[in-house]
C-alpha positions as CSV (number, residue, x, y, z in Angstrom):
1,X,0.0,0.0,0.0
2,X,1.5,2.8,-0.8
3,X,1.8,5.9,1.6
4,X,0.8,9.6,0.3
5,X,3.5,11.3,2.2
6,X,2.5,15.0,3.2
7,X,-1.1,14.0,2.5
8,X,-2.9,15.3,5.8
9,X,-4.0,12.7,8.1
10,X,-7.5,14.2,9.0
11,X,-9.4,17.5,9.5
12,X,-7.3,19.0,11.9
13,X,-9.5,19.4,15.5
14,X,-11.9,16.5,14.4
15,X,-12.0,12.9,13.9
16,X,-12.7,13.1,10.1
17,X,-10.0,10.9,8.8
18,X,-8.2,11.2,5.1
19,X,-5.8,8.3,5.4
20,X,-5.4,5.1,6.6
21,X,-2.0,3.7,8.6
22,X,-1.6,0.5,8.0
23,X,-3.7,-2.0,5.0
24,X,-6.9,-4.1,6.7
25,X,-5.8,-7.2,7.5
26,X,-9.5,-8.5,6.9
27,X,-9.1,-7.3,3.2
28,X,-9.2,-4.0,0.9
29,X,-12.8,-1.9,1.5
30,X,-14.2,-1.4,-1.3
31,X,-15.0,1.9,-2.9
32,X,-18.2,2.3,-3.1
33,X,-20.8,5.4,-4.4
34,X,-22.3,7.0,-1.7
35,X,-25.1,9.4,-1.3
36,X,-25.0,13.3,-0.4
37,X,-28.0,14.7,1.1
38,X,-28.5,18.4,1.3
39,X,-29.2,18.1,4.8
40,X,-25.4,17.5,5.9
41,X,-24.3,18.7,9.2
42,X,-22.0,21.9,8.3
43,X,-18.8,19.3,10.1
44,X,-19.3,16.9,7.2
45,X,-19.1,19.6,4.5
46,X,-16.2,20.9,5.7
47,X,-14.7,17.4,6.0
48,X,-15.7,16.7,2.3
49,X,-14.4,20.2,1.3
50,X,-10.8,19.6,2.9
51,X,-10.6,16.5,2.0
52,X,-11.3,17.9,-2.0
53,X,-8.8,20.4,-1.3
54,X,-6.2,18.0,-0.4
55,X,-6.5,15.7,-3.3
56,X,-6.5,18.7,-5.8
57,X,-3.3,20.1,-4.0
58,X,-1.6,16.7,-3.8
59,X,-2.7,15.5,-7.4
60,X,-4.3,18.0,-9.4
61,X,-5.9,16.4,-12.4
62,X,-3.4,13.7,-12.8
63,X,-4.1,9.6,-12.1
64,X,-3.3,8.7,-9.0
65,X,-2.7,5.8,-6.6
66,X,-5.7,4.9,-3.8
67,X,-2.7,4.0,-1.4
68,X,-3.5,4.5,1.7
69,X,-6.3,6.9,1.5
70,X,-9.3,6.1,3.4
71,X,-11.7,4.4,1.4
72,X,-15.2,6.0,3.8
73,X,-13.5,9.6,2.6
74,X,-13.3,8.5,-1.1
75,X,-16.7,6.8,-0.8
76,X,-18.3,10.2,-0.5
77,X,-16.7,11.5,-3.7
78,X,-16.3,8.0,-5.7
79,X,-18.5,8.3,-9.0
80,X,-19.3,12.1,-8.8
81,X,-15.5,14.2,-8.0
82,X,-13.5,11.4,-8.2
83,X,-13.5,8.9,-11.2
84,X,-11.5,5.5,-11.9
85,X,-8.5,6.4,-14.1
86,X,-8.3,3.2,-15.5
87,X,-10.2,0.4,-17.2
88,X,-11.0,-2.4,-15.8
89,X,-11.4,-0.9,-11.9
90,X,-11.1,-2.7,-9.6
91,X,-12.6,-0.8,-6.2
92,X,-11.4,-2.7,-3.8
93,X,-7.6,-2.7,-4.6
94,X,-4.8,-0.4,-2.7
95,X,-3.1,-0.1,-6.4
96,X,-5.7,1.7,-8.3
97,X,-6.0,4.9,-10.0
98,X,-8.1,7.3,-9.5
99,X,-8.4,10.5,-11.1
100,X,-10.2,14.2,-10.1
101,X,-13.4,14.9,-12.5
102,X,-12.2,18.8,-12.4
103,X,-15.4,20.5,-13.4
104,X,-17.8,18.3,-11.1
105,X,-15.0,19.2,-7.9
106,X,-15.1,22.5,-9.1
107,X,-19.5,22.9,-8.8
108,X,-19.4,20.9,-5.9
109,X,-16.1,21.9,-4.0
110,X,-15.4,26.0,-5.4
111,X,-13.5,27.0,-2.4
112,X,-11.2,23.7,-2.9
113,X,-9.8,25.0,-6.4
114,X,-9.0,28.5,-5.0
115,X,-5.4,28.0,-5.4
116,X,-3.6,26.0,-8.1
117,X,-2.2,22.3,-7.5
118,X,1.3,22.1,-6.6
């Protein structure tokens, strides 16, 4: 699995996690699509937000590696901000790429693209 080094390890003064430490001994979870409600509490859209920003600032709109991200984070993106990069996908594998849909982040996340990716 590999390790996204300077990738931020949660939302700093919660328990929102953005990576993983070590792979599940019990097996890769899988990524999965899951559903946004409008009725989020304002913590979880920060959390999505940050963790949007993150990704765009560590990858920009290049393929990259699942590693050691946390797969409950990704969920909430999967399908929607953040597309497989490759064909076939497989979700529930630490090697696959993923890549930023740019223009669905940017509706859904505008404060995250502020900046450019470094």
């Amino acid at each position: 699995m590999l390790k996204h080094r300077g990738f931020p390890g949660r939302l700093p003064g919660t328990d929102f996690q953005f990576v993983v430490r070590r792979p599940n001994p019990k097996g890769v979870t899988a990524l999965t699509k899951r559903e946004r409600f409008r009725d989020r509490k304002p913590m979880d859209r920060r959390a999505g937000a940050a963790f949007m920003q993150a990704l765009w600032e560590q990858f920009g709109d290049q393929p990259f590696e699942r590693g050691n991200l946390d797969a409950g984070r990704l969920s909430w993106l999967f399908g929607r901000e953040v597309l497989p990069a490759e064909d076939p996908f497989d979700p529930a594998d630490y090697e696959a790429l993923l890549v930023i849909d740019v223009d669905a982040a940017q509706l859904a996340f505008p404060d995250a693209f502020d900046g450019s990716p470094m």
